[in-house]
C-alpha positions in Angstrom: 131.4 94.3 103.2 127.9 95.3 104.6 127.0 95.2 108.4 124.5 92.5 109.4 120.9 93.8 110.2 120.3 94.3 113.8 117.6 91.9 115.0 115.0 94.4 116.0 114.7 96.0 113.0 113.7 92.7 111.2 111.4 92.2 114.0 109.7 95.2 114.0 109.4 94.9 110.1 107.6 91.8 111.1 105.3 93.0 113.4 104.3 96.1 111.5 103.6 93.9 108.5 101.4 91.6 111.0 99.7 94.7 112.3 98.9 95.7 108.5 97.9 92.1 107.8 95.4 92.3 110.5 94.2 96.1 110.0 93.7 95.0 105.7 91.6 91.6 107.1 89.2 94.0 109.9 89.0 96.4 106.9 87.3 93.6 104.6 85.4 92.1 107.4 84.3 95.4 108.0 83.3 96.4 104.1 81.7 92.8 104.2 79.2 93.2 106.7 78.4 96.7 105.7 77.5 95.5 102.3 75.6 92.8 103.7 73.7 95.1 106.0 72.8 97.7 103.0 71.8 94.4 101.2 74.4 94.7 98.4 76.2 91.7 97.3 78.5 91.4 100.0 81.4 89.1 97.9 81.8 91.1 95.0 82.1 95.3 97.6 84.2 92.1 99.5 86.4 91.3 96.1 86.8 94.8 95.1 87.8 95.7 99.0 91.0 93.3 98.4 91.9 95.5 95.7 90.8 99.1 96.9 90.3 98.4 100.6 89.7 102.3 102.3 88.2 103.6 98.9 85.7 100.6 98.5 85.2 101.1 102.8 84.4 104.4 102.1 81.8 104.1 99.0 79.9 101.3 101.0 79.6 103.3 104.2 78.1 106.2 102.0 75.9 104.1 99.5 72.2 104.1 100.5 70.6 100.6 101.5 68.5 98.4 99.1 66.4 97.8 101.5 65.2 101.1 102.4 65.2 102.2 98.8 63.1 99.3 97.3 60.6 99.5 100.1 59.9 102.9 98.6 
């Protein structure tokens, strides 16, 4: 016969899922607005973010803008 789980351990697996939750949602706010900013299409960097959240963070923050690029 197991022993029963202690009660903070399935707490804390609760909150650290709810803290990962919340940091994966700020990351695709985050790769959102960046996109939008740059003047990329915001939904689809936003799509691919659910899937590849710090890699698609991290090719956003280093593409260049649209807007800067077609104004030249």
């Amino acid at each position: 016969m197991t022993a029963p789980m202690p009660v903070l351990a399935v707490d804390g697996q609760v909150v650290g899922g709810l803290v990962g939750v919340a940091l994966w949602v700020v990351i695709l706010v985050w790769i959102y607005n960046i996109a939008r900013r740059k003047g990329r299409h915001a939904l689809g960097w936003l799509l691919l973010g659910v899937f590849f959240s710090l890699l698609t963070l991290l090719v956003v923050l280093l593409l260049p803008s649209k807007r800067t690029t077609d104004a030249a």
